[in-house]
C-alpha positions in Angstrom: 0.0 0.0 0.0 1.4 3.5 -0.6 4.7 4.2 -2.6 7.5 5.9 -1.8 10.3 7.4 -3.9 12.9 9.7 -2.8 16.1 11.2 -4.7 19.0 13.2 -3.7 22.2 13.9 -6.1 23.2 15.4 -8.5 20.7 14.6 -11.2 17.4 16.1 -12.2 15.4 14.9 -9.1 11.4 15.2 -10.6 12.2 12.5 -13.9 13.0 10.3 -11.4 10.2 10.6 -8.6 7.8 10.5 -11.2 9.3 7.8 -13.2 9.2 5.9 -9.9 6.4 6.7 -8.8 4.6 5.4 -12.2 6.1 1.9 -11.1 4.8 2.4 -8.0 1.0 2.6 -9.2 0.8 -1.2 -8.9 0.8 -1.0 -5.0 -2.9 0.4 -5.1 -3.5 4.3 -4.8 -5.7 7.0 -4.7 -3.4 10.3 -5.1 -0.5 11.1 -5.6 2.0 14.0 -4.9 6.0 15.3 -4.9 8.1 17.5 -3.3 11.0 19.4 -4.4 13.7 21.6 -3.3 15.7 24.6 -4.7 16.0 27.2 -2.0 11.9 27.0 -1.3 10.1 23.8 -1.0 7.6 22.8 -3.8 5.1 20.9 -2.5 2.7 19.2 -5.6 -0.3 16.8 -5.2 -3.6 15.4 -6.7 -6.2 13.1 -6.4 -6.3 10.7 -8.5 -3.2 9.2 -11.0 0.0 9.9 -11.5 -0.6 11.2 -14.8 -3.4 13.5 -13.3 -0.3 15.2 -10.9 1.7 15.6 -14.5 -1.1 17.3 -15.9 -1.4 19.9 -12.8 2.4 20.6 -12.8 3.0 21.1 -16.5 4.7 24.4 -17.0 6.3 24.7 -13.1 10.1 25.4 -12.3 10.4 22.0 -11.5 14.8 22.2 -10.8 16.3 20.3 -8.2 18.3 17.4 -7.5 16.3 16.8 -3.9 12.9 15.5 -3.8 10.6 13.0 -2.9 7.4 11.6 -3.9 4.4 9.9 -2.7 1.4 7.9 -3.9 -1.6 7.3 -0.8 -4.1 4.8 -0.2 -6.4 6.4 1.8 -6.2 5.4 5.8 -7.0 8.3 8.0 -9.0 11.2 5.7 -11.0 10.5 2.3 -9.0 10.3 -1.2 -8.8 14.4 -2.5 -5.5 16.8 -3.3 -5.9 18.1 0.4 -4.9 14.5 2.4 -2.4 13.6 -0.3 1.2 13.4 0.4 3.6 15.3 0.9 2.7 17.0 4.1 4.2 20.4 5.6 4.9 21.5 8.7 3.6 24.8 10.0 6.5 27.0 8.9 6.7 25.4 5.5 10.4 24.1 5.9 9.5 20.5 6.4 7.7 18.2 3.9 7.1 14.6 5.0 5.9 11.2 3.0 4.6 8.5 5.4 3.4 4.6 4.6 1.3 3.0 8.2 -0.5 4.1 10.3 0.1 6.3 13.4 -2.1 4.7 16.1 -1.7 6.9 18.5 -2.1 10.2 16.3 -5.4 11.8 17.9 -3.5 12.5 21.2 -0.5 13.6 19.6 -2.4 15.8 17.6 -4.1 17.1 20.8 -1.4 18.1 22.4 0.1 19.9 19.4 -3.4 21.9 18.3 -3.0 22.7 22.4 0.1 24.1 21.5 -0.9 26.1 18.6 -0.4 23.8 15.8 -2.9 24.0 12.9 -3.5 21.5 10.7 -4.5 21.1 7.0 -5.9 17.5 6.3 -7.3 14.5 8.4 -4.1 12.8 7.9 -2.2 10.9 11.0 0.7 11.6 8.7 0.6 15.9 8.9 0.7 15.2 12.3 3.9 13.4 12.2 5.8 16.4 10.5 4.2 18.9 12.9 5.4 17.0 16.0 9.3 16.9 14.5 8.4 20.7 14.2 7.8 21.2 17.7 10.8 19.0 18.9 13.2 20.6 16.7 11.9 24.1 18.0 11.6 23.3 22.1 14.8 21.3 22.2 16.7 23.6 19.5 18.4 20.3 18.0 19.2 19.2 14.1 16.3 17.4 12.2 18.0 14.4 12.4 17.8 14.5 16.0 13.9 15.8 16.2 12.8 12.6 14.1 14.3 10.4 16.2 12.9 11.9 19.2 9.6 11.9 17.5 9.5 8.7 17.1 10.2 7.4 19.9 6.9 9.1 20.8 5.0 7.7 17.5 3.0 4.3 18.3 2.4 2.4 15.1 3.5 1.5 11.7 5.7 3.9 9.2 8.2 4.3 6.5 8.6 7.8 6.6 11.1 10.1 4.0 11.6 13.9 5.3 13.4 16.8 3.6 14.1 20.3 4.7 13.9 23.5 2.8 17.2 24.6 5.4 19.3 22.5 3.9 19.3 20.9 0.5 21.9 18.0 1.2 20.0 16.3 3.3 17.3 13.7 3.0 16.5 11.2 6.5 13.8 8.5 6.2 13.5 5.6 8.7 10.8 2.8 8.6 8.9 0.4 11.7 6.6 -1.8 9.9 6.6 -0.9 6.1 9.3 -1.5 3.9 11.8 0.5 3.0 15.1 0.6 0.9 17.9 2.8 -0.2 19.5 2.5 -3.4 22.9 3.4 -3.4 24.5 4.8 -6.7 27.5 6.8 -7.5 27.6 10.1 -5.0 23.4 9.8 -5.0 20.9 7.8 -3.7 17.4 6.5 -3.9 14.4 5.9 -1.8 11.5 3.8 -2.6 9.2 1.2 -1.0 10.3 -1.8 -2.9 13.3 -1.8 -5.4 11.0 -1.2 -8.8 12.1 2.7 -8.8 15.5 1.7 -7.9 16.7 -0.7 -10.4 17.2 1.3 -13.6 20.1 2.9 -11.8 21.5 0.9 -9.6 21.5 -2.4 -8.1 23.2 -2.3 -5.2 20.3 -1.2 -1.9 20.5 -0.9 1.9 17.2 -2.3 3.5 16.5 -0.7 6.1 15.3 -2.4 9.4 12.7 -1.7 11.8 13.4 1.3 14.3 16.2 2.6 11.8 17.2 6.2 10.8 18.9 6.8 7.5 20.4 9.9 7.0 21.6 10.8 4.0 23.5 14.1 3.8 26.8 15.6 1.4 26.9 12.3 -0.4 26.9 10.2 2.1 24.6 7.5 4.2 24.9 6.7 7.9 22.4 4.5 9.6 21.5 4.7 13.3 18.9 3.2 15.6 15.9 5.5 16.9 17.7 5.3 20.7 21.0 6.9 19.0 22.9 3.3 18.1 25.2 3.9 15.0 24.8 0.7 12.6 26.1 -0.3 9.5 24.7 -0.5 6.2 24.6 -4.3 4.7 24.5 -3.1 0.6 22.6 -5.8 -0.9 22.9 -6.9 -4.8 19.8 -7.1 -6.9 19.1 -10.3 -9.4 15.8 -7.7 -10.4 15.9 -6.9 -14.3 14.6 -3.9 -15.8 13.3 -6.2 -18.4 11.3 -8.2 -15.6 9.1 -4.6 -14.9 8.2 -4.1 -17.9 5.2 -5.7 -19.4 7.0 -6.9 -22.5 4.6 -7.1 -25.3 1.6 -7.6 -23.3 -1.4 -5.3 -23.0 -1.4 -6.0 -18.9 1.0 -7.0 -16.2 -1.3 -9.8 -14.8 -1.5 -11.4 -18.8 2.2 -11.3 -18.6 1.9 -13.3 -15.3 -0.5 -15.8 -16.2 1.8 -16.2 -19.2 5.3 -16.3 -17.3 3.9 -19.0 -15.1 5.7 -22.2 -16.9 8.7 -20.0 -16.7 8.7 -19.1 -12.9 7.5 -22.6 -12.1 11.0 -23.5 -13.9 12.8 -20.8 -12.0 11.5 -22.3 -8.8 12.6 -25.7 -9.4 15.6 -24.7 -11.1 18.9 -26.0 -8.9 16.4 -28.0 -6.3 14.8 -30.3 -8.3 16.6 -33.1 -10.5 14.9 -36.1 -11.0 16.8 -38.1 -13.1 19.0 -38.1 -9.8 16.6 -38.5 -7.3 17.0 -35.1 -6.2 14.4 -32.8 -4.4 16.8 -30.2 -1.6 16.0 -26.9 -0.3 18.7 -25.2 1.6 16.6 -23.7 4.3 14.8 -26.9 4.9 17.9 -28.8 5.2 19.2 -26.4 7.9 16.4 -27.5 10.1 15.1 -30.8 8.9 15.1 -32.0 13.3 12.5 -29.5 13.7 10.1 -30.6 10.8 10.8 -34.1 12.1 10.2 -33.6 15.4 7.0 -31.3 15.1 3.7 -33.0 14.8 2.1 -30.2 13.9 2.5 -27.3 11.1 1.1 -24.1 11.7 0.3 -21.9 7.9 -0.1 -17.8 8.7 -0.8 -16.3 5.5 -3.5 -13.8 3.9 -5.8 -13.4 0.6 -4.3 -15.5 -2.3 -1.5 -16.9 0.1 -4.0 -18.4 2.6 -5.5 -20.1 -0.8 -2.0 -21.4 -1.0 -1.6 -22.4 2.5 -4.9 -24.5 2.1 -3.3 -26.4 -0.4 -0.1 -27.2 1.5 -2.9 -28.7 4.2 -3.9 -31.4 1.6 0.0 -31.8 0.7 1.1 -32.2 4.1 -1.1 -34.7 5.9 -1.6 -36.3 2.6 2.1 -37.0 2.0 4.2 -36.0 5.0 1.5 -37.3 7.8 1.3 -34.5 10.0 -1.3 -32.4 11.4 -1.5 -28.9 10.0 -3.3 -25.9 10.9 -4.1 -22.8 8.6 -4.6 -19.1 9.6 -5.3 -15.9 9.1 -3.0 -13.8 9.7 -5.6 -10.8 10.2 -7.1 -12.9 13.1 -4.2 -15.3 14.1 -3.0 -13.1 17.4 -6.1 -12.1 18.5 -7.1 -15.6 19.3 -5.0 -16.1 21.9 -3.7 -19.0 20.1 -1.9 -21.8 21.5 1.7 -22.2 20.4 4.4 -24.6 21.3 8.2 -24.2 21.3 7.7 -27.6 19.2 5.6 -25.9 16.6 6.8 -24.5 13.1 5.4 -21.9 11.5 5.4 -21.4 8.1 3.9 -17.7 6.7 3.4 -17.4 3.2 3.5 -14.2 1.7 4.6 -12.5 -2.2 5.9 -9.4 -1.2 7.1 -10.4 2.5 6.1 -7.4 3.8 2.3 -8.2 4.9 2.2 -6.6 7.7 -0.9 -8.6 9.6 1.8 -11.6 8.6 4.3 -10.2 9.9 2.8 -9.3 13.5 2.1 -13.4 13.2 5.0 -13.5 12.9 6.5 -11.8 16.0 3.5 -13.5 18.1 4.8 -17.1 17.5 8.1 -15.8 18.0 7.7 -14.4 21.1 6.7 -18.4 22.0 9.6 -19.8 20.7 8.1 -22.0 18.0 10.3 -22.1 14.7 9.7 -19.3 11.4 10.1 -20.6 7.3 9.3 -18.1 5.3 7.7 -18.5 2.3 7.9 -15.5 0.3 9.2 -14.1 -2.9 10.8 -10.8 -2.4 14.8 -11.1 -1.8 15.2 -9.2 1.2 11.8 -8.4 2.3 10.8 -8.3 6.3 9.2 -11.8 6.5 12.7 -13.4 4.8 14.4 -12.0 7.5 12.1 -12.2 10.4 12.2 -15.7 9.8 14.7 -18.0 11.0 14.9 -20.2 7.8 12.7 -20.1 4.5 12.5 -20.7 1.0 12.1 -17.8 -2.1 9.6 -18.6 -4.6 11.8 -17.0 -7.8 8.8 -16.0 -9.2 9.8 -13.2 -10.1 8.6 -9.5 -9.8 4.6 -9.3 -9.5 3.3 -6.2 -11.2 -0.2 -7.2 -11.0 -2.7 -6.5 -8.1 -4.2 -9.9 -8.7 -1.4 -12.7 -7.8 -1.1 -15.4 -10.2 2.2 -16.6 -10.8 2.9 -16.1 -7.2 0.0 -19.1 -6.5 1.7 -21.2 -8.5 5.6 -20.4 -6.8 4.5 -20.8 -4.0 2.2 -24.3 -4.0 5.1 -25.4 -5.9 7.5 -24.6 -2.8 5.1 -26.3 -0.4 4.4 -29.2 -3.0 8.5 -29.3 -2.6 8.7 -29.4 1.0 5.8 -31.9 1.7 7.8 -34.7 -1.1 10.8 -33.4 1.2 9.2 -34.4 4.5 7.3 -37.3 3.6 10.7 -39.1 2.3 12.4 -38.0 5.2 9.4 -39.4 7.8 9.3 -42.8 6.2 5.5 -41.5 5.2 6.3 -41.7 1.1 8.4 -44.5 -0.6 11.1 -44.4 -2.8 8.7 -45.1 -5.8 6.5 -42.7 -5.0 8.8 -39.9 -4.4 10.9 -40.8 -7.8 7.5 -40.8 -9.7 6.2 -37.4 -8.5 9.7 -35.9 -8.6 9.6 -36.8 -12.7 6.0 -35.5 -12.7 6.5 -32.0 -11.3 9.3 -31.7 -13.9 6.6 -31.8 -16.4 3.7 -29.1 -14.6 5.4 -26.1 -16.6 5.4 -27.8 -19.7 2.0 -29.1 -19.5 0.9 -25.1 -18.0 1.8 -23.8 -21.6 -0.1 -26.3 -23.1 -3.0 -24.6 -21.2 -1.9 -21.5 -22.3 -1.8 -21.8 -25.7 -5.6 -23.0 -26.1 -7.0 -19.7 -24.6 -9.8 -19.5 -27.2 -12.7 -21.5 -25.4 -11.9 -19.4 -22.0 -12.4 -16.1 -23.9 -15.8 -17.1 -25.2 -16.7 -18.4 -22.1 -16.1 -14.9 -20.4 -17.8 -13.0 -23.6 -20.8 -15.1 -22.4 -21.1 -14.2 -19.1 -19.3 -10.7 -18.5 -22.5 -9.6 -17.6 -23.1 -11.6 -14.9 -23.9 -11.2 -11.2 -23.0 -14.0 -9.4 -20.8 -16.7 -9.9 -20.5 -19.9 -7.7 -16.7 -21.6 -7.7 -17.2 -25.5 -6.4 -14.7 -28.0 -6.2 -13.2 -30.8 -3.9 -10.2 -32.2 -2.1 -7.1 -30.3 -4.0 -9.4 -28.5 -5.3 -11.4 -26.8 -2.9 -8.5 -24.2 -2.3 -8.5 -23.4 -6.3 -12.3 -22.9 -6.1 -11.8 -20.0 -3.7 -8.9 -18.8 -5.6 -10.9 -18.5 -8.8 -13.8 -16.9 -7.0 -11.6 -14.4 -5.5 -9.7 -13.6 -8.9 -13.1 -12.7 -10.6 -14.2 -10.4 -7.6 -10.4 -8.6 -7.6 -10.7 -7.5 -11.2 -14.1 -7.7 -12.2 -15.9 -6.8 -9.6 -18.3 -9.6 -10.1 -19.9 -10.9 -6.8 -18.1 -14.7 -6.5 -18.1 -17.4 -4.1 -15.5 -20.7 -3.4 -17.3 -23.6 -1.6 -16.4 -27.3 -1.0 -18.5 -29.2 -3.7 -20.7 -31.0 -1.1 -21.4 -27.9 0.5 -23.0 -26.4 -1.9 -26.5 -28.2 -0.4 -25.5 -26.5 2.7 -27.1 -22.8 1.5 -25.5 -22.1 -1.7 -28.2 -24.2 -3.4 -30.8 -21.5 -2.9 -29.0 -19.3 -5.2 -29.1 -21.5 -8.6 -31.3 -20.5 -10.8 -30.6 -20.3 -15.2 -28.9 -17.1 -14.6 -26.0 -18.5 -12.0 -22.7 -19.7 -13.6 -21.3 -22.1 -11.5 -17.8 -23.5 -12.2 -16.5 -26.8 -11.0 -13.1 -28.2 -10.7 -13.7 -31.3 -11.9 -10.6 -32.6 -12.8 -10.6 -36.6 -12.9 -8.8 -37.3 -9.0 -9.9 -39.2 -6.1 -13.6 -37.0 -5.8 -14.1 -37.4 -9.3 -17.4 -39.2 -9.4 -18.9 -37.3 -6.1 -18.3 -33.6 -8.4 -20.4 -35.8 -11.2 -23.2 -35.8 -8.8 -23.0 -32.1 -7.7 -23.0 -31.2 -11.0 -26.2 -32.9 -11.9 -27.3 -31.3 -8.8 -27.0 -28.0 -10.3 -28.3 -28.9 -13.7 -31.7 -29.9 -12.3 -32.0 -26.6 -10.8 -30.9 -25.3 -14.8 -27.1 -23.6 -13.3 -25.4 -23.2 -16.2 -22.5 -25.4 -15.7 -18.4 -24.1 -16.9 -16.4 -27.2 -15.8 -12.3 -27.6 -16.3 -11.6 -31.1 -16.9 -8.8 -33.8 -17.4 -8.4 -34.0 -21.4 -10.5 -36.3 -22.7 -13.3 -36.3 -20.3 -16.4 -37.1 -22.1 -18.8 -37.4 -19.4 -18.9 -34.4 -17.9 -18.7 -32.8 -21.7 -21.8 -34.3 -22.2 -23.2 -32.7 -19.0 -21.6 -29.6 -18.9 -22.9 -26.2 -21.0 -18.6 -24.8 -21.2 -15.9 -27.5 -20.7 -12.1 -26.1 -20.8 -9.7 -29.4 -20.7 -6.2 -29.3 -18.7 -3.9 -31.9 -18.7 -3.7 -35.1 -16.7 -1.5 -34.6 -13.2 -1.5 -36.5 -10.1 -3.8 -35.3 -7.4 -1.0 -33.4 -5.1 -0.1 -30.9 -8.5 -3.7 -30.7 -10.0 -4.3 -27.0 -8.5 -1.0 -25.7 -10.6 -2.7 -26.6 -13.4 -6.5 -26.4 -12.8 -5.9 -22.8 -11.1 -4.8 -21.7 -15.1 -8.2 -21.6 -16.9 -9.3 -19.5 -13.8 -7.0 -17.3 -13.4 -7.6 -16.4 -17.4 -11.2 -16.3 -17.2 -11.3 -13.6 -14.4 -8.9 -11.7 -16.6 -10.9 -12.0 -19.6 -14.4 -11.4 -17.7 -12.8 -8.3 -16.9 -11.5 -7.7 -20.0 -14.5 -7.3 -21.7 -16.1 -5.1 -18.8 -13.4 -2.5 -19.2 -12.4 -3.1 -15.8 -8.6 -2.1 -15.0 -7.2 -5.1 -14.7 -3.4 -3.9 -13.2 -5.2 -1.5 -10.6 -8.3 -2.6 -9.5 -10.4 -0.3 -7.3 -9.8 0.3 -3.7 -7.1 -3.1 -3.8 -3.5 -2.6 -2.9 -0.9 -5.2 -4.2 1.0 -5.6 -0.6 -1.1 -4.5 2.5 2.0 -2.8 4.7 -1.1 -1.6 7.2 -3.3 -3.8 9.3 
């Protein structure tokens, strides 16, 4: 949620910030605004796009090799040019961009309008900027020293980027809770969220920790805790390609996606999997292979399109590997008061790492000693190294709001660890193991083969883009897919959907089908195979019009069925790499032909840094 891009060198500063801040827009956002410096600071903002803020500023003085930028998803205050970022303080000097949310801002806001502070907006961020303000004035210290007295006072979540019309070399941010990194170039420097701004100029970044100061100042970075503790920058390399932002030929990022999915599933097996050797490792794993042993029970934390994934590693796990597992939301997990053991391990799932109701999980199970692998696919990001092992997902940069070819990373990683685990328990022969290690070498190949037959999954969402409701159904490893699909469709479509469990469906959903409800089943030929036969003939007596993805060759349920699309043949434990495909295209399709903005959908944000 929110971007954040911030320059200081000796280049043109705006190019940059609002190049960035374009590669931000993926995040989710409702306005957007910059900053800039050259004796007086320029502050600029809008509601709505970037391109709207380009359209205001046309014309300006816009010269200066300072600035930052900013685009908001609204928290505290409605979505107009007022409660966009930046944000001054009271004398003007001071602009401030601010990711989180400041939990604690109504009191310190109090105490400030007490003190003769007036504010603009409804923002908790404005008030941020006016309490440095106030510190710098009573206690007569440098900026650098005001913000990290402020926020020692600040209770919450914030990746905050401040600049001062008193002295041009200097730029300080520091984060708790959101992301942030520094990009670290040749006498300048770059601040952003995540490293999309950063990589066209330089690959080499600092991430910056949680209660960290960075302050940048005559060409030169220092990095020091909020209670005064000099650290030292770790410079990180970046694998990221310019070339991997980019949507290469195709009209959206999330086509691009769907369409890079044999290609990341490669990437993800790539060096871990060889199965003309018998050969399935991951590092991490390896490193503490007692503790999956010795656990008898796995706890998943994950959220939206990762708790789908999560769901899946439930089947894989006490299908294969024998032991009891336990998904959660991450949104609700420590409010439970849930029982953890020092025994347990804990394994959140997450594409951008930074999820930050994941990441307070996180620190919960922590706190009770039970063991952290990270699933995740951002290099870097806070969950990678909050955890105390894990595995990366290679999948890739993930433009797209709607995840798709993170899904497929990460039931692939899971799929991974479960063969891992159920070798190493005694729970999975040698036979087995060797034939489902030669059969996940083929899922990418057979993935393009779904690919490349799009045609029947474009008519099929030409037929029903007009649609209210649609009902997802499907069973065993498929149940998790049903709510995938159903959630793809509402993401970008904005079609009402809902995922069930096949036999659930008499349960309530029932009531709903009538010859205007498309229902979709997962009815792939696997263990269930001939109970989703008779749920589907449920739903044909009450005339649902019935869109069924099917093992090739199926002739029954093409007999029964008013839209078949046909996938190929997989064993049960990989069906939802391949039967997840056809869905993920139809949403995208649906929403195609509703003009929907596929990329950005309405009010979503790609990762949610704010609980």
């Amino acid at each position: 949620m929110c971007g954040i891009v911030g320059y200081i060198g000796k280049r043109e500063a705006y190019p940059i910030i609002i190049k960035g801040l374009k590669r931000l827009e993926y995040r989710g956002y409702d306005s957007a605004g910059i900053a800039l410096l050259n004796g007086d600071l320029k502050i600029m903002k809008k509601k709505g796009k970037v391109s709207d803020l380009e359209g205001t500023i046309s014309g300006e003085n816009l010269h200066s090799t300072i600035g930052i930028g900013h685009t908001r998803w609204a928290t505290h205050g409605e979505p107009n040019d007022v409660n966009a970022h930046p944000h001054a303080s009271s004398d003007g000097k001071l602009a401030i961009i601010h990711n989180g949310i400041i939990e604690n801002y109504q009191s310190l806001k109090t105490e400030l309008e007490i003190k003769g502070h007036k504010f603009k907006s409804e923002t908790d961020s404005e008030v941020v900027i006016h309490l440095i303000e106030e510190i710098k004035k009573n206690n007569n210290c440098s900026l650098e020293e005001a913000v990290r007295l402020s926020l020692q006072e600040v209770v919450g979540a914030y990746a905050i980027c401040i600049l001062s019309s008193d002295d041009d070399k200097q730029l300080i941010a520091a984060r708790k809770g959101s992301p942030l990194v520094i990009g670290v170039g040749d006498g300048e420097f770059f601040i952003a969220s995540d490293a999309t701004p950063i990589i066209e100029y330089t690959n080499n970044v600092v991430y910056l920790d949680d209660y960290e100061i960075a302050v940048i100042k005559n060409g030169k970075l220092t990095l020091k805790s909020v209670e005064d503790v000099p650290k030292t920058p770790f410079v990180h390399t970046l694998e990221m390609e310019l070339e991997s932002i980019e949507k290469g030929g195709f009209e959206h990022f999330m086509l691009k996606e769907i369409h890079e999915q044999p290609k990341s599933i490669r990437d993800c097996l790539r060096g871990r999997l060889l199965p003309k050797d018998n050969h399935l490792f991951l590092n991490g794993m390896s490193q503490y292979m007692n503790k999956f042993l010795n656990t008898d029970r796995l706890i998943f934390i994950a959220c939206g399109t990762s708790w789908h994934a999560a769901l899946v590693a439930e089947y894989l796990f006490e299908d294969i590997a024998r032991v009891s597992v336990e998904v959660e939301y991450a949104s609700e997990f420590r409010y439970r008061n849930p029982v953890i053991r020092e025994t347990d391990v804990v394994i959140p799932i997450s594409q951008s790492g930074e999820t930050a109701d994941t990441l307070a999980a996180i620190d919960l199970a922590k706190s009770k000693g039970a063991t952290i692998f990270g699933v995740c696919n951002v290099v870097g990001s806070s969950i990678a190294r909050a955890s105390h092992a894990g595995a990366y997902i290679h999948a890739g940069p993930e433009i797209g709001v709607a995840s798709t070819k993170a899904f497929t990373g990460q039931v692939t990683v899971l799929a991974m660890m479960a063969l891992i685990l159920g070798l190493k328990k005694g729970t999975l022969s040698e036979s087995r193991y060797r034939e489902l290690l030669f059969e996940l070498d083929t899922i990418p190949e057979k993935i393009q083969k779904i690919l490349e037959d799009a045609e029947p999954i474009k008519r099929i969402a030409e037929t029903f883009q007009f649609a209210k409701n649609f009902l997802y159904l499907g069973r065993g490893y498929n149940f998790p897919v049903a709510l995938e699909g159903a959630l793809k469709l509402k993401e970008i479509s904005y079609i009402h959907a809902e995922g069930y469990p096949a036999a659930e469906m008499k349960h309530g959903p029932i009531a709903l089908i009538d010859e205007d409800m498309p229902v979709v089943f997962i009815a792939t030929k696997d263990a269930t195979y001939e109970k989703i036969i008779s749920n589907i003939q449920e739903v044909k007596a009450r005339k649902g019009k019935v869109i069924a993805i099917v093992t090739e060759g199926d002739k029954d349920i093409h007999n029964m069925a008013e839209y078949t699309v046909e996938i190929p043949k997989t064993d049960d434990c990989f069906i939802p790499l391949l039967s997840v495909i056809p869905l993920q295209l139809l949403s995208y399709y649906v929403a195609i032909y509703r003009g929907c903005n596929v990329d950005q959908p309405r009010n979503l944000a790609k990762s949610v840094t704010v609980e």
